[in-house]
C-alpha positions in Angstrom: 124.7 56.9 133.8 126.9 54.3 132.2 129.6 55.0 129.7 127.7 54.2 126.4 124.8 56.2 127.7 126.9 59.3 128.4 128.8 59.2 125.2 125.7 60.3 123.5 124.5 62.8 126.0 124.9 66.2 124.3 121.6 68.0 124.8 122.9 71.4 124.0 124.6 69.5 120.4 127.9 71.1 120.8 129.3 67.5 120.1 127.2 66.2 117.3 125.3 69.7 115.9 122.1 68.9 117.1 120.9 68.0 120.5 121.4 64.6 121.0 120.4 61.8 123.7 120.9 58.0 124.5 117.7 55.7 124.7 114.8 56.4 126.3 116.2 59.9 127.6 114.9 62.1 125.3 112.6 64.5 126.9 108.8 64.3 126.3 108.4 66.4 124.0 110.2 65.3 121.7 109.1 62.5 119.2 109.9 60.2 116.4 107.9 60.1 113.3 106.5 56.7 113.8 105.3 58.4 117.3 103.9 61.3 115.7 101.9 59.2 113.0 100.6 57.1 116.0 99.3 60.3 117.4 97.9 62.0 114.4 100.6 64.6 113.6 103.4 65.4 111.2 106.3 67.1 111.4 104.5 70.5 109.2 107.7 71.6 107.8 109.8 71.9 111.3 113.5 70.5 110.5 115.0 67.8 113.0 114.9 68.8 116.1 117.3 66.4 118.1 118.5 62.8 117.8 118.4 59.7 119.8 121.9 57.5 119.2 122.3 54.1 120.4 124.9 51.1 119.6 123.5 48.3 117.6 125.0 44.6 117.9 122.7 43.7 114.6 125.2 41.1 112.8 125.9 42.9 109.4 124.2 46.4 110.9 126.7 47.4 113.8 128.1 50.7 114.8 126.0 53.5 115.7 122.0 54.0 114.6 120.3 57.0 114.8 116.1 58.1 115.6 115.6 61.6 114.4 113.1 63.7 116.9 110.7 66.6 116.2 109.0 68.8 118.4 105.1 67.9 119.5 104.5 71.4 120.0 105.3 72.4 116.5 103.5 69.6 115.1 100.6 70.0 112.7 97.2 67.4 112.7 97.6 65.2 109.4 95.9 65.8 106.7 92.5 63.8 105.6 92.7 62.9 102.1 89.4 64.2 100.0 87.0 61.7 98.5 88.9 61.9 95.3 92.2 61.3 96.7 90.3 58.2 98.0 89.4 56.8 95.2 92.7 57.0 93.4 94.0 54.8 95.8 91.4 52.4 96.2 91.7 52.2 92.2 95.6 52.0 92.4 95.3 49.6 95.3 92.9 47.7 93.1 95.2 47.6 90.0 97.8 46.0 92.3 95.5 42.9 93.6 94.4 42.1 89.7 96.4 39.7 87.9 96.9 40.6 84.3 96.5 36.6 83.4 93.1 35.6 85.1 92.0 39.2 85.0 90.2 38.6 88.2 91.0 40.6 91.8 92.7 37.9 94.1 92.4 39.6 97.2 96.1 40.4 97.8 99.3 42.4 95.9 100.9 40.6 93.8 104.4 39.4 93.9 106.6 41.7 91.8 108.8 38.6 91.2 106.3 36.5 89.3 103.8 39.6 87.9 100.5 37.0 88.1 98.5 35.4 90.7 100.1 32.5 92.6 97.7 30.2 90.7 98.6 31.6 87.6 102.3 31.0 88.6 102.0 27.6 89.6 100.4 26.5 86.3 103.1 28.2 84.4 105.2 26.2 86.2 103.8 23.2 86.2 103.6 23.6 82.5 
């Protein structure tokens, strides 16, 4: 194990409070919440379980990140919304793609930055 990868081996979190592990060491069990989503859980209350810690080189972004884990086992299935809950969003989602200008659904959200349709925009600009 190389240097990096043992400094952030603390599975019994004396070192850092929680357990924590380097990349792609974690044990299987143990997921993100993007992984849980893809799986059709969530976390159902359960704190942070553990941590994954890794160096990033990102320019502007460097020093240590963090991925918090939670426990598959305690895991609850996700929620379906009701057919109700489906139509407030469709509605929201609706009242996001209509530009208040035209007044007609342009098939996309609009830019906050401009607050119309991109053809709405251009002609106040052109204008």
């Amino acid at each position: 194990m190389s240097r990096i990868r043992a400094a952030f081996w603390d599975p019994t979190g004396s070192q850092y409070g929680i357990p924590t592990y380097p990349r792609k060491m974690a044990p299987p069990h143990l997921l993100t919440l993007r992984q849980l989503t893809a799986e059709g859980l969530r976390p159902g209350g359960q704190g942070v379980q553990a941590q994954v810690l890794w160096r990033s080189r990102r320019h502007g972004a460097a020093g240590v990140r963090a991925a918090y884990l939670y426990d598959v086992r305690l895991a609850l299935p996700k929620r379906t919304p009701t057919a109700r809950q489906r139509a407030a969003l469709g509605k929201a989602n609706a009242a996001r793609r209509t530009c208040p200008e035209c007044l007609r659904d342009v098939g996309y959200v609009l830019p906050r930055h401009l607050g119309t349709c991109l053809d709405c925009a251009e002609e106040v600009a052109a204008a």
